[in-house]
Backbone bond lengths (Angstrom), bond angles and torsions (degrees), N, CA, C in turn:
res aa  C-N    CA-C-N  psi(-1)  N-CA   C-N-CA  omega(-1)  CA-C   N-CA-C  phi
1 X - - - 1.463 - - 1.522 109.75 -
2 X 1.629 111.62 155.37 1.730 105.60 -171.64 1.465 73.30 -134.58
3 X 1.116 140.43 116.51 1.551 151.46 149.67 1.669 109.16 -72.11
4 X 0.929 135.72 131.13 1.554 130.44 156.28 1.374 128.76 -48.15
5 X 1.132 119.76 146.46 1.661 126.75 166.57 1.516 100.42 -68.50
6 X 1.512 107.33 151.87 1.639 110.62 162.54 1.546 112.66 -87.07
7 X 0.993 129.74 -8.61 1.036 118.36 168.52 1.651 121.90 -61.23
8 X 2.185 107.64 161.05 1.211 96.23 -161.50 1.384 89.67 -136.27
9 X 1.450 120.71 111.62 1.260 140.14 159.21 1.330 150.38 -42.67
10 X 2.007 85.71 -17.26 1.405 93.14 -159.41 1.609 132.02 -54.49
11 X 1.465 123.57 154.49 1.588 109.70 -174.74 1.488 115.60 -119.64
12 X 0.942 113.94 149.14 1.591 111.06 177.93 1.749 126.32 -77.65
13 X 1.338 110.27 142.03 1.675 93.97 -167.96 1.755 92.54 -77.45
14 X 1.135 121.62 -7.81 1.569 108.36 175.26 1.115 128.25 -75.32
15 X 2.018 118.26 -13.91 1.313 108.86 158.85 1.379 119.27 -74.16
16 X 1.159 138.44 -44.90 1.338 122.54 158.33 1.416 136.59 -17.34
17 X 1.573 106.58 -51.17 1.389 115.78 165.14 1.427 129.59 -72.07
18 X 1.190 108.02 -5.61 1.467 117.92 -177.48 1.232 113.98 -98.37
19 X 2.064 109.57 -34.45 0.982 118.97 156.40 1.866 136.03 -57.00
20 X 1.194 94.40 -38.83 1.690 115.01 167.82 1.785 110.29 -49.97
21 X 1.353 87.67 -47.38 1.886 96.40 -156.16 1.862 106.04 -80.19
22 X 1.765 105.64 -27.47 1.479 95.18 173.93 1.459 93.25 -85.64
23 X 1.477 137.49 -39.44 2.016 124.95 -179.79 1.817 84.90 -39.08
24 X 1.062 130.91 -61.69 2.238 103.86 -156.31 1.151 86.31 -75.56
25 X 1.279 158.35 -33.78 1.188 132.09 -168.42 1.812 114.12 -87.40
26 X 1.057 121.57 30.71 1.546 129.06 -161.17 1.903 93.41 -108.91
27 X 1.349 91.38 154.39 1.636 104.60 -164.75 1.677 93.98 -131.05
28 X 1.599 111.86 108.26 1.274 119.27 165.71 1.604 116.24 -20.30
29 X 1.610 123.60 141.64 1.676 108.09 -174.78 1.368 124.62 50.05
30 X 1.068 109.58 -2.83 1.494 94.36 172.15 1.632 118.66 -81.09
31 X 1.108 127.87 164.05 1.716 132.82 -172.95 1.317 86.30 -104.65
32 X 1.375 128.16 -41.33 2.057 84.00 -147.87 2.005 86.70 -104.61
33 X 1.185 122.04 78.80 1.618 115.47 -154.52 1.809 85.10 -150.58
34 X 1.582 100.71 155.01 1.352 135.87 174.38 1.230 108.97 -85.38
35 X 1.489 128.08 112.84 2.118 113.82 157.62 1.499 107.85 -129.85
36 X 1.332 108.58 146.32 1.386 116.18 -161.06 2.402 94.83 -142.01
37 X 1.279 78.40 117.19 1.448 99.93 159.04 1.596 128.74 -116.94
38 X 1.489 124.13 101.98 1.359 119.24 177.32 1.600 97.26 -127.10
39 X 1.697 91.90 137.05 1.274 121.28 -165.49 1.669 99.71 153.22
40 X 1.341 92.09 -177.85 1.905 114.45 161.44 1.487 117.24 -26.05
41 X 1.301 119.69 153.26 1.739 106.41 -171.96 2.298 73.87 -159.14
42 X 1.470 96.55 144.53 1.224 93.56 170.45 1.809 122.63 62.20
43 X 1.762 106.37 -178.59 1.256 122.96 6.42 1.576 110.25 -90.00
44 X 1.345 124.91 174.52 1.547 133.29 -174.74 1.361 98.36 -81.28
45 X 1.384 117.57 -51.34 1.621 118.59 -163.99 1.710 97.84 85.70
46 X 1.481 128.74 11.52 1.766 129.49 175.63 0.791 124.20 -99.56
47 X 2.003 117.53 6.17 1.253 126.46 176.25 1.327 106.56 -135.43
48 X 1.386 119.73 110.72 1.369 134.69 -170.98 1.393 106.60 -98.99
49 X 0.892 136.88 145.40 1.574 159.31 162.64 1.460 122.30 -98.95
50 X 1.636 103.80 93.40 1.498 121.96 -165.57 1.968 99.33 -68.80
51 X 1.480 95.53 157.47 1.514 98.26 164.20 1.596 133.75 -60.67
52 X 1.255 108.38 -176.47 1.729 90.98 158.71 1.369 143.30 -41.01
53 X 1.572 94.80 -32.12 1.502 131.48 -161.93 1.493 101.37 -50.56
54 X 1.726 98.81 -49.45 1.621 121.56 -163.18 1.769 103.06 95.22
55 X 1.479 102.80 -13.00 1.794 82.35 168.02 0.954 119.94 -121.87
56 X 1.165 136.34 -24.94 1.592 153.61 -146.42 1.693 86.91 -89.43
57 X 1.177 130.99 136.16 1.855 142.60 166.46 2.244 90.20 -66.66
58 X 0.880 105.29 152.83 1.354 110.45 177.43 1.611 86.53 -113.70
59 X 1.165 128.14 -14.48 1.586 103.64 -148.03 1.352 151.11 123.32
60 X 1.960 93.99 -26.25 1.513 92.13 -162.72 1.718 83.90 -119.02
61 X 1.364 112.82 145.71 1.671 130.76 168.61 1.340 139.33 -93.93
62 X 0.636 129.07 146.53 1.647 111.18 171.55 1.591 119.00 -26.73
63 X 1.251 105.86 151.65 1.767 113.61 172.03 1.329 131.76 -95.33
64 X 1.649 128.59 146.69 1.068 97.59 170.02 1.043 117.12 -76.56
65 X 1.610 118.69 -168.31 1.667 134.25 -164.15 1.570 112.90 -162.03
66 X 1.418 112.08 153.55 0.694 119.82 -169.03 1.565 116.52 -129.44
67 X 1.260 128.42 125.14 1.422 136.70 -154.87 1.769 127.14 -167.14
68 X 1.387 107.39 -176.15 1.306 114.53 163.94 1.586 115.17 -126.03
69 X 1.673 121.81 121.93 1.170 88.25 174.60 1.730 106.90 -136.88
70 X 1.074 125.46 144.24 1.602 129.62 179.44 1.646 118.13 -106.18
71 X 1.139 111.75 117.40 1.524 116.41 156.63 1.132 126.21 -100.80
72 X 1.485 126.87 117.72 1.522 122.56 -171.05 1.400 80.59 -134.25
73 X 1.913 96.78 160.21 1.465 127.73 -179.20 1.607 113.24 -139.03
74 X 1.185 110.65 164.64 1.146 121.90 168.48 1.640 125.79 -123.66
75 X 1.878 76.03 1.59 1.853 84.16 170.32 1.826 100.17 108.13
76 X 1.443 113.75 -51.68 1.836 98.13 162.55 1.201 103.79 -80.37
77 X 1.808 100.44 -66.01 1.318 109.15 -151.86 1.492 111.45 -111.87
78 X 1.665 125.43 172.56 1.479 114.01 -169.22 1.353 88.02 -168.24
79 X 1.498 105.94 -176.39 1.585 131.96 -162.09 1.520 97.29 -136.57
80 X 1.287 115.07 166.29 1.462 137.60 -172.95 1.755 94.34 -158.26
81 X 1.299 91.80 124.82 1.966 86.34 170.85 1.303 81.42 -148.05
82 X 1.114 92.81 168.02 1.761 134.20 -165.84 1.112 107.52 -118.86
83 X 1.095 131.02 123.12 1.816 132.99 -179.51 1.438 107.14 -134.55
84 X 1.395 108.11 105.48 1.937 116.44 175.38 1.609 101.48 -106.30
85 X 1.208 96.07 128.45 1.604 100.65 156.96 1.527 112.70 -108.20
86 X 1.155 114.45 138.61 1.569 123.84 -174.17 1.642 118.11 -119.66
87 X 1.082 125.87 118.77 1.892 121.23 -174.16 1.555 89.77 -109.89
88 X 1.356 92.42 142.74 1.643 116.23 176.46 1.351 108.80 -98.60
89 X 1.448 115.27 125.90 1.949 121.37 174.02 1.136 96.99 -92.80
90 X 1.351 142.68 118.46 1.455 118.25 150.86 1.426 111.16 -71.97
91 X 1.665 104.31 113.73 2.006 110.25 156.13 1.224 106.52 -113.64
92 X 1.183 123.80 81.41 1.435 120.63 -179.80 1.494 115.74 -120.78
93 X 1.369 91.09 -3.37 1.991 121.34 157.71 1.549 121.09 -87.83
94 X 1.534 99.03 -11.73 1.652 89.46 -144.82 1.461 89.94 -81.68
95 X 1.142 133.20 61.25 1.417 117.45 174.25 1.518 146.86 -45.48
96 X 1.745 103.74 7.40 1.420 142.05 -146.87 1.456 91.56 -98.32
97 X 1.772 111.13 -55.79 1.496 112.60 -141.03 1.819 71.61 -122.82
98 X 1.486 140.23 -34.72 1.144 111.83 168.17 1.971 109.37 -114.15
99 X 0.685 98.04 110.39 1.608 95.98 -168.54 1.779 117.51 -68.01
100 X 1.163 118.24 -17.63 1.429 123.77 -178.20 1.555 108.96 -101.61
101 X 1.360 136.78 26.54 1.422 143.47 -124.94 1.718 87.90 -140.12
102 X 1.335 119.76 98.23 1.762 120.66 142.74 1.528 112.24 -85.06
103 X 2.018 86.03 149.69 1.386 117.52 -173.29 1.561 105.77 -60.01
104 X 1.195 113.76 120.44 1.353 117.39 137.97 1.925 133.84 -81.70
105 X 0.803 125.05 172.83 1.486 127.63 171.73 1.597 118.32 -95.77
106 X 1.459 131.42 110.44 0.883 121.08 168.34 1.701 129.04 -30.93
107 X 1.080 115.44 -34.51 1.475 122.41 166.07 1.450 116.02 -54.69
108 X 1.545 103.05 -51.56 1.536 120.04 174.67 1.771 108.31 -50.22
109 X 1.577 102.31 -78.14 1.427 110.47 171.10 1.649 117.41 -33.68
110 X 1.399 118.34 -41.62 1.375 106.07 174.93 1.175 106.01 -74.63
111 X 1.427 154.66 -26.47 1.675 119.06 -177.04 1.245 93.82 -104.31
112 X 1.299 142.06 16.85 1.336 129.38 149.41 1.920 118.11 -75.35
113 X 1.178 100.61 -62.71 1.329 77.97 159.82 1.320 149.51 -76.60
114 X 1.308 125.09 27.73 1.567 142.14 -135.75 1.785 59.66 -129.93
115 X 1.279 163.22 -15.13 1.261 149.66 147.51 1.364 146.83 -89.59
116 X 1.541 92.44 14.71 1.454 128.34 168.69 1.762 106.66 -67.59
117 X 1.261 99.83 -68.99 1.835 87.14 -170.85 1.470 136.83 -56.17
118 X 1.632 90.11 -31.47 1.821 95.59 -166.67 1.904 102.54 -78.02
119 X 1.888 111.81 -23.42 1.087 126.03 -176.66 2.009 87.65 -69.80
120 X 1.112 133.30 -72.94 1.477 125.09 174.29 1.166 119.04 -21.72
121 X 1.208 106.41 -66.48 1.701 113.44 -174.86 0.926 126.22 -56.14
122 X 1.469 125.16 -25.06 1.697 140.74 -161.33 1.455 92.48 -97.44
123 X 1.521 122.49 -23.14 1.606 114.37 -175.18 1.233 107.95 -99.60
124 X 1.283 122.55 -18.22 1.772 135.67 -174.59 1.625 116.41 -96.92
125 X 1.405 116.04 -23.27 1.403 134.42 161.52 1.316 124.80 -72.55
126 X 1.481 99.19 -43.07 1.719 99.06 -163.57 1.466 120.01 -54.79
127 X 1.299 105.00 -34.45 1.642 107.02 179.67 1.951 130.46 -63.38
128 X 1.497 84.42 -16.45 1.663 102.57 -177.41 1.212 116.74 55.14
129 X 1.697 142.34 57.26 1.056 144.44 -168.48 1.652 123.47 -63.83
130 X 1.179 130.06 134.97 1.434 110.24 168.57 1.447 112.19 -114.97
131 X 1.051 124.98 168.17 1.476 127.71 164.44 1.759 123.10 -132.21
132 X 1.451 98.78 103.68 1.653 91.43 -174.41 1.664 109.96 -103.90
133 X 1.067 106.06 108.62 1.848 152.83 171.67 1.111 81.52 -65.43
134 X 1.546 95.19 137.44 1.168 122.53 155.22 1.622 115.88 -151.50
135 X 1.334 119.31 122.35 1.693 149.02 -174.77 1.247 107.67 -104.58
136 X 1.637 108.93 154.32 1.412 117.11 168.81 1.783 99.22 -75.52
137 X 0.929 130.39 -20.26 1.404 119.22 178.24 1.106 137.90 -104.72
138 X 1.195 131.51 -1.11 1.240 147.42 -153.60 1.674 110.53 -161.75
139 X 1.544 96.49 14.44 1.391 108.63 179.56 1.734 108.36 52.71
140 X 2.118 86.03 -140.35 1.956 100.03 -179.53 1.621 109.16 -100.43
141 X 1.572 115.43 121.44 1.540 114.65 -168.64 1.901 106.03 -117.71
142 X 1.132 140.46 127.64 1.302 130.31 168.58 1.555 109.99 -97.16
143 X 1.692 84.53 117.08 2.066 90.63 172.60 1.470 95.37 -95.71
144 X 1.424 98.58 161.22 1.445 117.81 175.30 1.488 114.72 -90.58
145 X 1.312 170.32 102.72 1.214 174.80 -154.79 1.489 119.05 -71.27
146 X 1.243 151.12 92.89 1.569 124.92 -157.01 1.989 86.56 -149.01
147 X 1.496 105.10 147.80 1.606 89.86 177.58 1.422 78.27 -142.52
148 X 2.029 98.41 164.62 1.291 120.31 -134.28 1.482 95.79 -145.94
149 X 1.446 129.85 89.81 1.483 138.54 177.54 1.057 123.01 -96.88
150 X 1.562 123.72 112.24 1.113 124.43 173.12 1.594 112.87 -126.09
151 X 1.378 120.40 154.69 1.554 136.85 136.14 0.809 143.90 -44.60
152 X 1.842 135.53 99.80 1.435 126.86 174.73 1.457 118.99 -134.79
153 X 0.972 133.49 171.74 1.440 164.76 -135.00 1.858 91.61 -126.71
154 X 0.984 136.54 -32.08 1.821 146.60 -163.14 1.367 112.07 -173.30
155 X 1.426 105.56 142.10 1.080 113.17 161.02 1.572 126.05 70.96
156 X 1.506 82.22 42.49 1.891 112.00 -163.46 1.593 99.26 -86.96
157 X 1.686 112.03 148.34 1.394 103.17 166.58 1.885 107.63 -88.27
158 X 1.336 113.99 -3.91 1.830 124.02 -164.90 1.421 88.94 -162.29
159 X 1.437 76.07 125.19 1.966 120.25 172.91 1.361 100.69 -78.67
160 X 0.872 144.14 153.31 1.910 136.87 150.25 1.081 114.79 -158.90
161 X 1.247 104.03 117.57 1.429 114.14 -165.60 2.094 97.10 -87.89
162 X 1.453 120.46 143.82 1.404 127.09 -157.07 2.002 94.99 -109.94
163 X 0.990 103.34 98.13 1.729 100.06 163.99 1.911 120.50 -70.28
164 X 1.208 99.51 177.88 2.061 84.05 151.78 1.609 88.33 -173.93
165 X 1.445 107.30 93.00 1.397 158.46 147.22 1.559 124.31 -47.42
166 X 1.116 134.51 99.84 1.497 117.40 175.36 1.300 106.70 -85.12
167 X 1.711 101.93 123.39 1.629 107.97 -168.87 1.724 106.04 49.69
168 X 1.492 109.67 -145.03 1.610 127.17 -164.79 1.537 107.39 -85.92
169 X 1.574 124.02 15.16 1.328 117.13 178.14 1.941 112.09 54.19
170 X 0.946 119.91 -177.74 1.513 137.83 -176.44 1.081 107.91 -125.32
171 X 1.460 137.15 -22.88 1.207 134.85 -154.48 2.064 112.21 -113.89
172 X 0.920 142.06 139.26 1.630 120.88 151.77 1.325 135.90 -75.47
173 X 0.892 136.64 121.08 1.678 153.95 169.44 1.661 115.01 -33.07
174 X 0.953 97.55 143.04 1.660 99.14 176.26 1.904 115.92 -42.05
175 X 0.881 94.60 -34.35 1.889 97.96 167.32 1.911 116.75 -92.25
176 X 1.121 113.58 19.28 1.212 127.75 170.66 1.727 108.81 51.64
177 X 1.313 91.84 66.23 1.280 110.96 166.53 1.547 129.35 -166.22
178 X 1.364 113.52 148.67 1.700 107.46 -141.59 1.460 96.17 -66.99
179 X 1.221 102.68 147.28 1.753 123.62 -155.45 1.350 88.63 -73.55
180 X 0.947 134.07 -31.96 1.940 115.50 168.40 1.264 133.73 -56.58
181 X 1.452 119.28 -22.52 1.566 133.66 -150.71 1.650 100.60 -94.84
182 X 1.208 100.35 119.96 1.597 93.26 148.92 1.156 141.48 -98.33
183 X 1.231 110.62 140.99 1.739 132.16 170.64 1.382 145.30 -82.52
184 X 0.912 130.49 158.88 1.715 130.23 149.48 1.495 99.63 -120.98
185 X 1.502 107.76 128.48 1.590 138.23 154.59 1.634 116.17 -83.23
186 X 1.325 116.64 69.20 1.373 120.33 -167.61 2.037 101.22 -63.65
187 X 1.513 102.55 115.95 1.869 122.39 46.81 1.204 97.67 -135.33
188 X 0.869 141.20 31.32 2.087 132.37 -171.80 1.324 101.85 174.08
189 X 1.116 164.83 -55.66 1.511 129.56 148.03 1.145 151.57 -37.03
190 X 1.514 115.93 157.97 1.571 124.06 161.34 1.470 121.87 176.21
191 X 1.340 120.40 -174.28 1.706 118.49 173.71 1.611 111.75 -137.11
192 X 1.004 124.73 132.09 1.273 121.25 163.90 1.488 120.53 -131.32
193 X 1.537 114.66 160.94 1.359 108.17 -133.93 1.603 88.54 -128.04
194 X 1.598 109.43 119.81 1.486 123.65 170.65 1.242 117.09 -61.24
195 X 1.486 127.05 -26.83 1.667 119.87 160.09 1.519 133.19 -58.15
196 X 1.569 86.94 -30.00 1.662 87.29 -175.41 1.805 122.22 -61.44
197 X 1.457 123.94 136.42 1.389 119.10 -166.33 1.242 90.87 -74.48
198 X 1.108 143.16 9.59 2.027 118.01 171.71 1.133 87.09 -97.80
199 X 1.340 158.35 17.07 1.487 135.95 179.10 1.358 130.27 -76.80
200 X 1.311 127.98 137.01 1.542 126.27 -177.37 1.091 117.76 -81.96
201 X 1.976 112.48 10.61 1.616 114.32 -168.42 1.564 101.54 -106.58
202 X 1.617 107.21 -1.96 1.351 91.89 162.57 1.603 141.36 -115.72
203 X 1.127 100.37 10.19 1.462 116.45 157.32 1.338 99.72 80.04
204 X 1.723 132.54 30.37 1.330 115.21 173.79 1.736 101.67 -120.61
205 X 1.114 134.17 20.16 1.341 138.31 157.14 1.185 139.33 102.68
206 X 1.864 88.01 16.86 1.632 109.13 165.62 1.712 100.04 -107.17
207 X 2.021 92.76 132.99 1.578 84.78 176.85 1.294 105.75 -153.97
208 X 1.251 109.86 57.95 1.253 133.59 -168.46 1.791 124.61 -74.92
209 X 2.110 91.82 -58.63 0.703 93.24 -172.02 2.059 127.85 -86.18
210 X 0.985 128.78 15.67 1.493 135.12 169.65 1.448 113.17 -99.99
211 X 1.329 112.58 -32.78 1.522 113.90 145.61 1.341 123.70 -49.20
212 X 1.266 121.12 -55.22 2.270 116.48 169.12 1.091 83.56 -43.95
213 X 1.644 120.61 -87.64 1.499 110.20 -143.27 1.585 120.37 -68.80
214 X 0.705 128.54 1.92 1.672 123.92 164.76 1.394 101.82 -86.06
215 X 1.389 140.14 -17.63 1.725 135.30 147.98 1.388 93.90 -44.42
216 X 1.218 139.35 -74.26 1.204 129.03 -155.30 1.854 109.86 -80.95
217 X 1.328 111.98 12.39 1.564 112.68 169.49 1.497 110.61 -95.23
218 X 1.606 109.29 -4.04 1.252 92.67 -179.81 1.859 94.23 -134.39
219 X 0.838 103.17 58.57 1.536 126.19 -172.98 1.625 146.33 67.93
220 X 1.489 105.88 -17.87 1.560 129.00 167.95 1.519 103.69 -41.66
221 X 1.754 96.73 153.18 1.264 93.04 168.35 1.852 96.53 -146.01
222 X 1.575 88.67 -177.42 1.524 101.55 -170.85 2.082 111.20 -27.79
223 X 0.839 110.84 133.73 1.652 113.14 138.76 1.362 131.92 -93.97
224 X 1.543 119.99 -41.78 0.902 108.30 169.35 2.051 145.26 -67.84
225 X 1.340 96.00 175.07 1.302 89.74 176.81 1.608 137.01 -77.22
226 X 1.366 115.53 142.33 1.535 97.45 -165.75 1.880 81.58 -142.08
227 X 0.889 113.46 113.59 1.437 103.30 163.61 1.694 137.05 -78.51
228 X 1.002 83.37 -36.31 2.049 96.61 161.87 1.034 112.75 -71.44
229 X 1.424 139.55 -22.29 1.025 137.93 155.52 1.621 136.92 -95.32
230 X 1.591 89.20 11.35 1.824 114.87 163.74 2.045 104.38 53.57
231 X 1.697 90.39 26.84 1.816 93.77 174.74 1.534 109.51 -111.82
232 X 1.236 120.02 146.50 1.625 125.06 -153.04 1.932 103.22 -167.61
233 X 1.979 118.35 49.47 0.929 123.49 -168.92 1.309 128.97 80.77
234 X 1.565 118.31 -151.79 1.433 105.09 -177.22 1.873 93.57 175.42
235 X 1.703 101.60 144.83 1.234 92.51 165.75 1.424 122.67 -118.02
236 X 1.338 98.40 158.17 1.709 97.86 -161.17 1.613 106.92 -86.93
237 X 1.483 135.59 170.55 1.485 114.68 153.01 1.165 84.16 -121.07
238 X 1.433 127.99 163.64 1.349 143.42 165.33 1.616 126.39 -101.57
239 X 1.185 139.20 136.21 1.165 143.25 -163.99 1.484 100.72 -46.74
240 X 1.247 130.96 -38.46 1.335 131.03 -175.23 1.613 121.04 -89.85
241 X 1.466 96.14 18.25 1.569 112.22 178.23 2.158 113.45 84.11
242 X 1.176 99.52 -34.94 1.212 95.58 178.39 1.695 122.04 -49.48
243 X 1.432 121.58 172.45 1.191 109.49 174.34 1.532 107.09 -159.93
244 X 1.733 105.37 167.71 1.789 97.12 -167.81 2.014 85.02 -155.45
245 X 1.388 73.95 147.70 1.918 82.49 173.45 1.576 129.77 -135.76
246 X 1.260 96.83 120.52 1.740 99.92 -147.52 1.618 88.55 -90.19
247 X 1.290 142.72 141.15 1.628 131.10 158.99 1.328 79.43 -121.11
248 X 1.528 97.81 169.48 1.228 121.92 169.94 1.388 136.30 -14.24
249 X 1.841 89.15 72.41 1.608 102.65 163.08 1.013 124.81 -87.99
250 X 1.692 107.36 -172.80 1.566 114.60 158.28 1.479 143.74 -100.16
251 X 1.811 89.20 30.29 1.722 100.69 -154.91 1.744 95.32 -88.14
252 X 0.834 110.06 -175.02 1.914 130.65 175.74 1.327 108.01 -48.53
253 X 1.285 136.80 -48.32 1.343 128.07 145.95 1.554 141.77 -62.02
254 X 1.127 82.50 -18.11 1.813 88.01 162.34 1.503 125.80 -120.29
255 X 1.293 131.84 -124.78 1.482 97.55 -179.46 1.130 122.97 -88.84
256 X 1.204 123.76 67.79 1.552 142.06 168.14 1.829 106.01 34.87
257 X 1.362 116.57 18.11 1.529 91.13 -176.18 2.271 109.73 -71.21
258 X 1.567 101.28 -28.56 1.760 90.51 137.64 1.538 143.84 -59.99
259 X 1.216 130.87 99.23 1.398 131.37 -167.90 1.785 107.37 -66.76
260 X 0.905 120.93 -25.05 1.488 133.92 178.99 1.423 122.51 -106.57
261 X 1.496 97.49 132.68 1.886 90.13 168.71 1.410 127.14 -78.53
262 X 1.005 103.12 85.25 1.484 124.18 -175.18 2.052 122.29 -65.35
263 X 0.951 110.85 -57.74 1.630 136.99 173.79 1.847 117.41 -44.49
264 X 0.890 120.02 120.70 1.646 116.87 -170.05 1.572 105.06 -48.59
265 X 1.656 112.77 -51.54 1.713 137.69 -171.44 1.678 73.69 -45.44
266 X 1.102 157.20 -66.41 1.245 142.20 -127.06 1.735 93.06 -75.41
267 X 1.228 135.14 -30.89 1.786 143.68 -147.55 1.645 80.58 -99.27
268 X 1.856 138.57 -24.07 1.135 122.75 -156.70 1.866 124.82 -52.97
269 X 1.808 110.98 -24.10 0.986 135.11 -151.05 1.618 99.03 -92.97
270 X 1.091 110.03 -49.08 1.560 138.93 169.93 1.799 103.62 -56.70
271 X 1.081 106.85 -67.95 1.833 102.96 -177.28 1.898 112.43 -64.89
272 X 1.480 121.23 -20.98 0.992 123.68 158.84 1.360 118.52 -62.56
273 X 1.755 129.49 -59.60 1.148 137.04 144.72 1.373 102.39 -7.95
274 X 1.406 115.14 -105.70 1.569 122.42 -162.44 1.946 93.68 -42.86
275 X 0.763 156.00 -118.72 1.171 152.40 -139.58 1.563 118.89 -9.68
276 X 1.213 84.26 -33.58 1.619 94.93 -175.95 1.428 128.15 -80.98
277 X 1.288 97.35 -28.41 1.646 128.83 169.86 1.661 89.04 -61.73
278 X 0.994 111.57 -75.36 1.742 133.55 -162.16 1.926 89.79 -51.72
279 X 1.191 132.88 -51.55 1.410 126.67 -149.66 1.729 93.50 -83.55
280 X 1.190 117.46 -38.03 1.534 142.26 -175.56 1.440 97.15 -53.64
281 X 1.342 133.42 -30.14 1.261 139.40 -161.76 1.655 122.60 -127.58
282 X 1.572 102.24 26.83 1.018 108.09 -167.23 1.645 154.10 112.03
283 X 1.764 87.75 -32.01 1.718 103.98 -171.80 1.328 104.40 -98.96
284 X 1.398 127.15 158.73 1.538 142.43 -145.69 2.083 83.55 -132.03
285 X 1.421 108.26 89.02 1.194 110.18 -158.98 2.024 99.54 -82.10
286 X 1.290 135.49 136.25 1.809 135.21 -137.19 1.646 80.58 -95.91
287 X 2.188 87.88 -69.89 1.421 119.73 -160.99 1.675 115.89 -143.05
288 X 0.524 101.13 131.06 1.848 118.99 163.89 2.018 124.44 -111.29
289 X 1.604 95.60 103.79 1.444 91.58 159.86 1.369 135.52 -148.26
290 X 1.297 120.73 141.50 1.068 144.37 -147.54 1.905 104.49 -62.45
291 X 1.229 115.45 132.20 1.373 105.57 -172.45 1.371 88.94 -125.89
């Protein structure tokens, strides 16, 4: 079971805009300044995906992703947020491309997912991440980590098309996979499935599963074990060279029996992000580590 936190995340669409309006007003090298990159992010190639084994690399790396992200300072200290926009398809007809899939009502589908973000945020927040940067110019700075999910109609960074599946379906999906399961199609697709009991779209207090997959919206991938699919964890490297190797746990990337992203390796994708923002703009980035 993944129960929710009570905590309440919610974010305002006016920090965004506030965030937007100091990024044009931001001055290359400067410390106490706003920079904002949205688009493509990755992949690093610093997160490997071990075999079954749990040691052996199979091969597969981190993903790219697709996002918004802002670093602003005040010259010590600063913030890093994460801003996803997500558009809802209803296919909950499409019995074509998912064949085990009942109709929902677009009416329905909208206040079901209208409980997608704050369920994200509450699993992507809780841990309170920091990242203390360090530049030849601006010395050692600690940003605060915070990500920011919203719903739109345009101008989405992730398409997602909405099934409603009981459990894993019987059947496979036009991408050859059982019409229940949800995915990420890295860098801006995916589907997730209103039958499944971890869902946050049904309001009974599993909300597990849109939390995993938004790990993999901002590039993470599986930890857990899958043997048919010859995956058995993954090791991370960290901006500061260090490294750690999670196999087959039970954290938020693997089988969710953690409801929260708890684990630093989870911020690895994010502190790469910001660096890049930061190097893009001037700064000669030393060290980065994950708090």
């Amino acid at each position: 079971m993944c129960n929710p936190t009570t905590v309440n995340y919610a974010a305002e669409a006016e920090d965004i805009t506030r965030l937007r309006n100091q990024a044009a007003n931001g001055r290359s090298g400067c410390c106490s300044c706003t920079f904002r990159k949205s688009g493509k992010f990755g992949p690093t190639g610093k997160l490997r995906q071990l075999r079954a084994d749990g040691v052996t690399p199979n091969g597969q790396t981190d993903n790219q992703w697709t996002g918004e992200v802002f670093v602003s300072s005040d010259g010590t200290r600063g913030e890093v947020t994460v801003y996803s926009r997500l558009k809802a398809i209803n296919k909950t007809a499409d019995t074509t491309m998912y064949p085990d899939t009942v109709a929902v009502s677009d009416a329905d589908l909208t206040a079901k997912v209208a409980r997608l973000p704050p369920a994200i945020e509450r699993a992507w927040n809780a841990r309170g991440w920091k990242l203390k940067i360090t530049d030849a110019k601006c010395g050692q700075r600690v940003f605060d980590v915070r990500f920011i999910v919203t719903t739109v109609d345009s101008g989405e960074h992730y398409k997602l098309d909405f099934v409603n599946v009981a459990g894993m379906g019987v059947n496979n999906d036009v991408r050859g996979i059982s019409s229940g399961r949800s995915y990420i199609l890295a860098p801006d697709r995916g589907k997730f499935n209103l039958g499944d009991d971890r869902t946050a779209t049904d309001n009974v207090g599993d909300e597990c599963l849109e939390p995993h997959e938004y790990g993999h919206m901002i590039g993470l991938i599986d930890e857990y074990r899958d043997v048919p699919m010859d995956r058995g964890g993954v090791k991370y490297e960290f901006p500061d060279r260090s490294t750690e190797t999670a196999a087959v746990n039970g954290e938020l990337m693997g089988s969710m029996t953690v409801k929260t992203a708890q684990p630093n390796r989870y911020c690895v994708t994010i502190a790469y992000a910001a660096i890049a923002v930061l190097e893009a703009n001037g700064f000669a980035v030393t060290d980065c580590v994950i708090e």
